[in-house]
Structure formats: C-alpha cells, structure tokens
VEXVO-749036 format. One record per atom (N, C-alpha, C): residue number from 1; residue in three letters; atom name; x negated, y negated, z. Coordinates in steps of 0.2 Angstrom, whole numbers, plus 2048, in hexadecimal, padded with zeros to 3 digits. Layout:
num->NUM&residuo->ala&atomo->CA&east->X&north->Y&up->Z
...
//
This chain:
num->1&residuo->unk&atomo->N&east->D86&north->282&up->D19
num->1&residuo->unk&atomo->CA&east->D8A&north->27C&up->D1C
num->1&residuo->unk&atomo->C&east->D85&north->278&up->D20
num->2&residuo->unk&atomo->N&east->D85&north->272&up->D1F
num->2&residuo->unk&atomo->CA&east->D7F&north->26E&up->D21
num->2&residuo->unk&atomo->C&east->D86&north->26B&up->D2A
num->3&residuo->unk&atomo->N&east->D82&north->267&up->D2F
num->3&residuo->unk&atomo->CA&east->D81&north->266&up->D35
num->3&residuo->unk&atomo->C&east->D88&north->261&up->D35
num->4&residuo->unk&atomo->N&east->D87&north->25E&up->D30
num->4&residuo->unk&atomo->CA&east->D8D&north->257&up->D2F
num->4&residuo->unk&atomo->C&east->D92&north->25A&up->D2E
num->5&residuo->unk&atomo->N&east->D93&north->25F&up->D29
num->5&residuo->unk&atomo->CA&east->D98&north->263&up->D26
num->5&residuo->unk&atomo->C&east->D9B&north->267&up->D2C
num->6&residuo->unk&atomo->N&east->D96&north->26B&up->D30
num->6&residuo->unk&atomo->CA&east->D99&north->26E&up->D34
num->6&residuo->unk&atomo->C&east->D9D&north->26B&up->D3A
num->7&residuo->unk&atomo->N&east->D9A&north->266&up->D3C
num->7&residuo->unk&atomo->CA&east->D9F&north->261&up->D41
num->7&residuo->unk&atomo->C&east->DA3&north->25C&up->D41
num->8&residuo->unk&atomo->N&east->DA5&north->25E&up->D39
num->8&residuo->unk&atomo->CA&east->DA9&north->25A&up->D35
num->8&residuo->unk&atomo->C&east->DAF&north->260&up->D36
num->9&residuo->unk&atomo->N&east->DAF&north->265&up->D35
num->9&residuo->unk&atomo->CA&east->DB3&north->26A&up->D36
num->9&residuo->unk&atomo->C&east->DB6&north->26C&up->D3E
num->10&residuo->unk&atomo->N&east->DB1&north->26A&up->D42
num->10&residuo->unk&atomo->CA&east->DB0&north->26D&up->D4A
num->10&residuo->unk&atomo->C&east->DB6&north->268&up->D4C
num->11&residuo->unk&atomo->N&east->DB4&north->262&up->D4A
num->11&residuo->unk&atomo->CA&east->DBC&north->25C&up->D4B
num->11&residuo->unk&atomo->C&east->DC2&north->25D&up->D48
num->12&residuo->unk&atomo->N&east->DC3&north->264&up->D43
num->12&residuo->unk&atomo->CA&east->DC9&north->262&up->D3F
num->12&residuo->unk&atomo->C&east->DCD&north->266&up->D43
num->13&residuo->unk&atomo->N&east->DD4&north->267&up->D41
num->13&residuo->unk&atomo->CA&east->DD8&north->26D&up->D44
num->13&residuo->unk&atomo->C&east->DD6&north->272&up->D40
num->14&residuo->unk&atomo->N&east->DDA&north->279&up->D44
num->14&residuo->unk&atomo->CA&east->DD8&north->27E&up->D42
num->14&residuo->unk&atomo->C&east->DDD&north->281&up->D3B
num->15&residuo->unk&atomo->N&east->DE3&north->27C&up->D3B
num->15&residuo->unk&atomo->CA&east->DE6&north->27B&up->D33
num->15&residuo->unk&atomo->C&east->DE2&north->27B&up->D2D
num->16&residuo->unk&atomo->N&east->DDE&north->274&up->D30
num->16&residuo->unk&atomo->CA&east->DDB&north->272&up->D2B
num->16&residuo->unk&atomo->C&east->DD4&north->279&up->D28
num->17&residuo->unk&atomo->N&east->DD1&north->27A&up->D2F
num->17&residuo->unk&atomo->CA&east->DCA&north->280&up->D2C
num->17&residuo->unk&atomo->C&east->DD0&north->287&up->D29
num->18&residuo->unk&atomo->N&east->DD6&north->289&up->D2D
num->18&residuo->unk&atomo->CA&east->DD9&north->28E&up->D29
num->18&residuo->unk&atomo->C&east->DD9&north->28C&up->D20
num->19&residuo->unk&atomo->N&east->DDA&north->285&up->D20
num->19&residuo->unk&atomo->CA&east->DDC&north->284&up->D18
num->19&residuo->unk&atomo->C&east->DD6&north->284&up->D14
num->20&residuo->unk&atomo->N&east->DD1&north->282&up->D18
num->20&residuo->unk&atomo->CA&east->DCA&north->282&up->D14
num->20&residuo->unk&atomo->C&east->DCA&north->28B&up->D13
num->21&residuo->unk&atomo->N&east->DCB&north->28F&up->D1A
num->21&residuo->unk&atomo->CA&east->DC7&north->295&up->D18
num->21&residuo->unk&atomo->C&east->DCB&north->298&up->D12
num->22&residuo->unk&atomo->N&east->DD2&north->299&up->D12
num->22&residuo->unk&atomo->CA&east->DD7&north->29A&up->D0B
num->22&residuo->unk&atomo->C&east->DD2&north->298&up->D04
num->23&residuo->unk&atomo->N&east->DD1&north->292&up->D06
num->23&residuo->unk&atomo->CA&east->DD0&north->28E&up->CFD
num->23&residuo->unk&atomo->C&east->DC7&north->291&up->CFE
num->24&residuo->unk&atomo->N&east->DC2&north->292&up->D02
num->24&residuo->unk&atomo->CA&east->DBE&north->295&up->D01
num->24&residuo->unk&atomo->C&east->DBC&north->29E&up->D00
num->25&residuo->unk&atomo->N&east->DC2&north->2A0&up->D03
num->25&residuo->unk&atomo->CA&east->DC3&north->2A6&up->CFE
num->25&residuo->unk&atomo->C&east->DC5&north->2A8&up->CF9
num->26&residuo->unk&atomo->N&east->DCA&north->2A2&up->CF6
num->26&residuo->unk&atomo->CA&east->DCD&north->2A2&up->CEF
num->26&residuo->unk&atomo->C&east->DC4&north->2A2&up->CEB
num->27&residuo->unk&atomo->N&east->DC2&north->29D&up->CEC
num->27&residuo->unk&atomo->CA&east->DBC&north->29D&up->CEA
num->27&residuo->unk&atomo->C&east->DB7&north->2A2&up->CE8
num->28&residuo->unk&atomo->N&east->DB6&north->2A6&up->CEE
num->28&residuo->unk&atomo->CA&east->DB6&north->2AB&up->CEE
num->28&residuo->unk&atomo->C&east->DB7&north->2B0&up->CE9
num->29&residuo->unk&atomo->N&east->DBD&north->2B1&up->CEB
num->29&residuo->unk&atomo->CA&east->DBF&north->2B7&up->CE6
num->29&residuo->unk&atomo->C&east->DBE&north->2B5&up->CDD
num->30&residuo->unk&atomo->N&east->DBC&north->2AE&up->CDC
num->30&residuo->unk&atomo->CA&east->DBC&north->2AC&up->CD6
num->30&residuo->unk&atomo->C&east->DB4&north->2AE&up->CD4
num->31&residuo->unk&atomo->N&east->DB2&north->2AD&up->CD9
num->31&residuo->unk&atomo->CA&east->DA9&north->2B0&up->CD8
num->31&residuo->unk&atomo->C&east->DA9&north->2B5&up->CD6
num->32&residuo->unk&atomo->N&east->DAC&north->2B9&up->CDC
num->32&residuo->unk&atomo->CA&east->DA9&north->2C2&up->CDA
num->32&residuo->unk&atomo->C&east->DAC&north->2C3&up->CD3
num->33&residuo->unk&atomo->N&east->DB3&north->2BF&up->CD1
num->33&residuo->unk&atomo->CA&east->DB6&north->2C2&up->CC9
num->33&residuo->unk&atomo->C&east->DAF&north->2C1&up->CC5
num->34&residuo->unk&atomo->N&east->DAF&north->2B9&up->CC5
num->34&residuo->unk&atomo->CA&east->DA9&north->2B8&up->CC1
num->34&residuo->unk&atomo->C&east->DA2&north->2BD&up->CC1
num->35&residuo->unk&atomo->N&east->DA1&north->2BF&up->CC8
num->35&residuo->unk&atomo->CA&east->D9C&north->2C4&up->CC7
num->35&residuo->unk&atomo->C&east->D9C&north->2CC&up->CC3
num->36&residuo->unk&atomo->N&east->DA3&north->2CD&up->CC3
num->36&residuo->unk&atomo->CA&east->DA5&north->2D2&up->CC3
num->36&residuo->unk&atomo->C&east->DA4&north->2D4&up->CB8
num->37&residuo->unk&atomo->N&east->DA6&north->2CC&up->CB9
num->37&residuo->unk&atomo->CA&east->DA6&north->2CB&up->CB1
num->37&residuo->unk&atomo->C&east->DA1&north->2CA&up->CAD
num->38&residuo->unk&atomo->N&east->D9C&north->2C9&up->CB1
num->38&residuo->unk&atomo->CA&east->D95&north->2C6&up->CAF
num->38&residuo->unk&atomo->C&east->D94&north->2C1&up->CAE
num->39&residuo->unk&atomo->N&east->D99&north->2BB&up->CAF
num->39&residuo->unk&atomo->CA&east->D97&north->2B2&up->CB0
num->39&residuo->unk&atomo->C&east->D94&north->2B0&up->CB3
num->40&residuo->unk&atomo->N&east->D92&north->2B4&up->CB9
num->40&residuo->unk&atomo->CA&east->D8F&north->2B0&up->CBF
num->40&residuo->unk&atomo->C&east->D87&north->2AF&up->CBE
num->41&residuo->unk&atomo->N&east->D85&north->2AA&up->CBE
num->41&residuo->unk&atomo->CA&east->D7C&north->2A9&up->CBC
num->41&residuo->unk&atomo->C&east->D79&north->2AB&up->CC5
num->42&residuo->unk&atomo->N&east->D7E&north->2A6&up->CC8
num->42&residuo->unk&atomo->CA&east->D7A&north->2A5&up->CD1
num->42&residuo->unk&atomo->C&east->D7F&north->2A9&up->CD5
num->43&residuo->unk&atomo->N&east->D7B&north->2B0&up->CD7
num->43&residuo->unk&atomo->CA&east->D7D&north->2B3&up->CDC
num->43&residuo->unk&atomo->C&east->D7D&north->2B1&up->CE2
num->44&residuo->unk&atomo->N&east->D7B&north->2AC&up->CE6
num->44&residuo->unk&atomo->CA&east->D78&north->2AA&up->CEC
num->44&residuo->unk&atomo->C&east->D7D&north->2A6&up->CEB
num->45&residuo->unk&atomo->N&east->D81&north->2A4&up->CE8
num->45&residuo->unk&atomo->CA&east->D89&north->2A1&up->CEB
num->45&residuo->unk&atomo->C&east->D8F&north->2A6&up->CEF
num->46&residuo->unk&atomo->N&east->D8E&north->2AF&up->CEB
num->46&residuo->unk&atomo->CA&east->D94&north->2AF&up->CF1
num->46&residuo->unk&atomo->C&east->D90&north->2B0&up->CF7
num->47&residuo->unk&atomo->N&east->D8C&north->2B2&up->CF9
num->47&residuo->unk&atomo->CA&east->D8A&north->2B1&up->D00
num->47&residuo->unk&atomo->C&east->D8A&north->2AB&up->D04
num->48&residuo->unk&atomo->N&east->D89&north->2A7&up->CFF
num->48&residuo->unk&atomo->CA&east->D89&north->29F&up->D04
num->48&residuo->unk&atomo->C&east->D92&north->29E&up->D04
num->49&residuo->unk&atomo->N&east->D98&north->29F&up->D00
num->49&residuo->unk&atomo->CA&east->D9D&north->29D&up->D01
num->49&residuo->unk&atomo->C&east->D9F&north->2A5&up->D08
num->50&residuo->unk&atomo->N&east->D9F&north->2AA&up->D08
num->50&residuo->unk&atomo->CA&east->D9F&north->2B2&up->D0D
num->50&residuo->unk&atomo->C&east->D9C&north->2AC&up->D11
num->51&residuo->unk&atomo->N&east->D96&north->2AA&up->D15
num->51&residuo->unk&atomo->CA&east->D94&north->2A6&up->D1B
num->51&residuo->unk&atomo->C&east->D99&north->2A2&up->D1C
num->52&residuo->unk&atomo->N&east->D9A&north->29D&up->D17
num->52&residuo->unk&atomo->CA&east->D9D&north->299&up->D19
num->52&residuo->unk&atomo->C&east->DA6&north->299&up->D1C
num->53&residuo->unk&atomo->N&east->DA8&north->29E&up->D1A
num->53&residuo->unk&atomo->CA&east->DAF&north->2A2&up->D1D
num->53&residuo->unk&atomo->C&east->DAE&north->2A3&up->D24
num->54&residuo->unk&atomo->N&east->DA6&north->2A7&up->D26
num->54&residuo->unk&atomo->CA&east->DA5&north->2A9&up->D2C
num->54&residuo->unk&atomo->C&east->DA4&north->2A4&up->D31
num->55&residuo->unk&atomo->N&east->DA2&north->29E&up->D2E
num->55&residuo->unk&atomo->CA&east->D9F&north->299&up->D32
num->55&residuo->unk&atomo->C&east->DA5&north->295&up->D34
num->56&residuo->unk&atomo->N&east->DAB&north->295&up->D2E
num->56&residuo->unk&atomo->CA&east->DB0&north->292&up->D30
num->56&residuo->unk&atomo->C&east->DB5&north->296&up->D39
num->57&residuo->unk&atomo->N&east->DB4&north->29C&up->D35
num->57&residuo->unk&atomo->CA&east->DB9&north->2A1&up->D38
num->57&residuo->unk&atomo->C&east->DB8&north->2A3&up->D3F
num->58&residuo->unk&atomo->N&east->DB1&north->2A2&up->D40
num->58&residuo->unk&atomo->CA&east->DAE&north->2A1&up->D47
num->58&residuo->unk&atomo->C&east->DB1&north->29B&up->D4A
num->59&residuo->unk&atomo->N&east->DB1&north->295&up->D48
num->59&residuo->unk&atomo->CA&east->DB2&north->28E&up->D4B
num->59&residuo->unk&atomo->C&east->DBA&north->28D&up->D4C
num->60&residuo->unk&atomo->N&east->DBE&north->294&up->D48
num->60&residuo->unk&atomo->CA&east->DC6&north->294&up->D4B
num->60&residuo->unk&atomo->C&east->DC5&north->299&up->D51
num->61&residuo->unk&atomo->N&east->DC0&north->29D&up->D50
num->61&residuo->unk&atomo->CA&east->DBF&north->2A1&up->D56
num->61&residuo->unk&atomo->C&east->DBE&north->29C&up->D5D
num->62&residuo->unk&atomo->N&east->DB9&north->297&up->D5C
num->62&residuo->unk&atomo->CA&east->DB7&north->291&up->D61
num->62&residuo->unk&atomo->C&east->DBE&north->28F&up->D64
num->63&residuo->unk&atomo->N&east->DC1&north->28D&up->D60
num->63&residuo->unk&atomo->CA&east->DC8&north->288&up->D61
num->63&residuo->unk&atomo->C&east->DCE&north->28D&up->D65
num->64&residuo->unk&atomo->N&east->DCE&north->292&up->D63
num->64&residuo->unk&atomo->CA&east->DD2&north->297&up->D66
num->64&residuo->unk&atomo->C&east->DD0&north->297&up->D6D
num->65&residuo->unk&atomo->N&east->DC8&north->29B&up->D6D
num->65&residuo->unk&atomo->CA&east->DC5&north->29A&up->D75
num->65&residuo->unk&atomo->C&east->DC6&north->294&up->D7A
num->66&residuo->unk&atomo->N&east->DC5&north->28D&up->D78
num->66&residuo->unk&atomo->CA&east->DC6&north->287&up->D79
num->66&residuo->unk&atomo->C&east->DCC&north->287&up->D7E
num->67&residuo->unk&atomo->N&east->DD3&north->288&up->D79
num->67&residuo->unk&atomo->CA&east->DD8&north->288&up->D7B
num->67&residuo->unk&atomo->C&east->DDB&north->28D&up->D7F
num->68&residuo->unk&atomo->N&east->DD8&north->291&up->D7F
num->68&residuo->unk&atomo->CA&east->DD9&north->294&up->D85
num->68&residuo->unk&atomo->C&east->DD7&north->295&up->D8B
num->69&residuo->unk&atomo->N&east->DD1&north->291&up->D8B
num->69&residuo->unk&atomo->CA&east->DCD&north->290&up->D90
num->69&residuo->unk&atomo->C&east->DD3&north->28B&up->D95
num->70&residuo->unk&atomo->N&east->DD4&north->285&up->D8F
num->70&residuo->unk&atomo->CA&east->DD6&north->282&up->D94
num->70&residuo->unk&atomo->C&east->DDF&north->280&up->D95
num->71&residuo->unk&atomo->N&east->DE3&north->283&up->D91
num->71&residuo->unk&atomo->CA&east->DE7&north->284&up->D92
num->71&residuo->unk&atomo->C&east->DEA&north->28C&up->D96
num->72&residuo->unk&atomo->N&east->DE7&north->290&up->D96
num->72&residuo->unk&atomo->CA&east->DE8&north->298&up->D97
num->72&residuo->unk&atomo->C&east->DE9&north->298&up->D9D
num->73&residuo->unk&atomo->N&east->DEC&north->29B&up->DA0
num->73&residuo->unk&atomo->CA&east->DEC&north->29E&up->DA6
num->73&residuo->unk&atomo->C&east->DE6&north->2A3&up->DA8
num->74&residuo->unk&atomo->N&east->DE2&north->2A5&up->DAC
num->74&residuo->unk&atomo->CA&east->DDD&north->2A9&up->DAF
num->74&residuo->unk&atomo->C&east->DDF&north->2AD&up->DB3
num->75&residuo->unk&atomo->N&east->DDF&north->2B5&up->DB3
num->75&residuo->unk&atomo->CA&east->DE1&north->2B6&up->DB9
num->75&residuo->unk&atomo->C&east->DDB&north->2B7&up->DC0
num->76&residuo->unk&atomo->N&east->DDD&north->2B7&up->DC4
num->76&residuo->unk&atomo->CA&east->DD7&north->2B9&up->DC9
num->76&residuo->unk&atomo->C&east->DD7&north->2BE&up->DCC
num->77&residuo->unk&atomo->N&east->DD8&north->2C5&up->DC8
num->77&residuo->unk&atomo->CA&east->DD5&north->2CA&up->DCB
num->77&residuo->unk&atomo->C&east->DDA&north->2CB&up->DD1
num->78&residuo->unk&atomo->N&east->DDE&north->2C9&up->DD6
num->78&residuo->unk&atomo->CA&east->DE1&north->2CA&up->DDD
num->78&residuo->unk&atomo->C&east->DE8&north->2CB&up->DD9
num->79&residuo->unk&atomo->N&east->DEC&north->2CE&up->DDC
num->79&residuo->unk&atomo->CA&east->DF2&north->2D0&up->DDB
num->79&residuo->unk&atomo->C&east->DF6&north->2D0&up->DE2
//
C-alpha cells in the first residue's frame, strides 16, 4: 500500500476501511482457492493482500485509540 493510498484511508471512516477490509478478504480467500487449485502463477499476492488487511486493521485499531482518547473518560487512580 503506497503513502497516498494510505492516507487516503487514515481520512475515511472506519465504515468505509471495515468495508474495504471484508472485500479484501473476500479476495483473499479467492487467492488461496486459486492456489489451492493450481491457478495461481504469483504467490507474492497473497501476502501483499494478508499485509494489507493488517495495515488496514491497524488504522481501525488508530481510530478506536483516538476516540477514546478524546472522548473517554480517564480515571485518576484516587477514589
């Protein structure tokens, strides 16, 4: 996933990376059949689409942290 792409995503909702990460596991799983079947010429696609799940899956991870930073409540430790 190139630089542009990536902060193309960092802007979206976490809708929208949920939807991408779904359709890029569909994909996914279309690869391993194919491998499975012996269609696959390029192996070095499924680890680049497996990364790019991570990479997404990370940045809902980001947005979660985010929002809880700043809408969350903190405790302080005192009771």
């Amino acid at each position: 996933m190139k630089k542009e792409e990536l902060n193309k995503w960092r802007e979206s909702t976490a809708d929208e990376i949920n939807a991408k990460i779904s359709e890029t596991e569909n994909q996914l799983y279309k690869l391993k059949h194919q491998l499975h079947t012996g269609q696959l010429k390029n192996f070095s696609v499924i680890k680049k689409k497996r990364r790019e799940i991570s990479i997404l899956k990370t940045l809902i991870g980001e947005k979660n942290a985010r929002s809880t930073e700043k809408g969350g409540s903190k405790k302080s430790g005192k009771d």
